[in-house]
C-alpha positions in Angstrom: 27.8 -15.9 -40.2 24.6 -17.0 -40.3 24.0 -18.1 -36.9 25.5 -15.3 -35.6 22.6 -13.4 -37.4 20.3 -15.5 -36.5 21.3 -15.4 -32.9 21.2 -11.5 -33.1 17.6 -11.9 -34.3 16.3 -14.4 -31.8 18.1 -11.7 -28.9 16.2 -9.0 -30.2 12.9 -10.8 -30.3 13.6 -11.6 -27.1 14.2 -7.9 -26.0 10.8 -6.9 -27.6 8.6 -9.8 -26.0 10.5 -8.9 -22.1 10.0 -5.1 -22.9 6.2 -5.7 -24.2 5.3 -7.2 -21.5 6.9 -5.2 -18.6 5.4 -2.1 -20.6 1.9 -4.0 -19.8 2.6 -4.4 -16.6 3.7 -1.4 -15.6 0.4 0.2 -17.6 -1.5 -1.7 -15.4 -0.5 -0.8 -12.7 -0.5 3.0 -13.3 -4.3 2.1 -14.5 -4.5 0.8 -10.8 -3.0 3.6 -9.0 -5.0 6.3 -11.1 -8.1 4.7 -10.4 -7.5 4.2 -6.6 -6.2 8.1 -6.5 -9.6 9.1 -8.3 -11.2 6.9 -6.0 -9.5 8.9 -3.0 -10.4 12.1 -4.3 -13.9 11.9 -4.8 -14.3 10.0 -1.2 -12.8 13.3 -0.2 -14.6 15.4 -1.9 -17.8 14.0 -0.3 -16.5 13.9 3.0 -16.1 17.7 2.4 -19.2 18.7 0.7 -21.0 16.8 4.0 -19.1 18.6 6.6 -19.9 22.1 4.8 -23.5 21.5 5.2 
């Protein structure tokens, strides 16, 4: 019995250390794409502004 609990423990510590770190990753890269969008917007933005002018 008790490997079988201890076996269910090391699974879920596993599950939390592969879920931790895909949530990092995939924060990062939303970090990315928001920046790069922002990035986008404001380049046309000013692109607009100077045409108006």
């Amino acid at each position: 019995m008790k490997r079988v609990v201890d076996f269910g423990f090391k699974a879920l510590v596993a599950g939390l250390g592969i879920t931790t770190v895909y949530m990092t990753v995939t924060f990062s890269v939303n970090v990315y794409r928001g920046l790069s969008w922002h990035n986008a917007q404001t380049k046309l933005e000013k692109e607009a502004n100077g045409t108006q002018t």
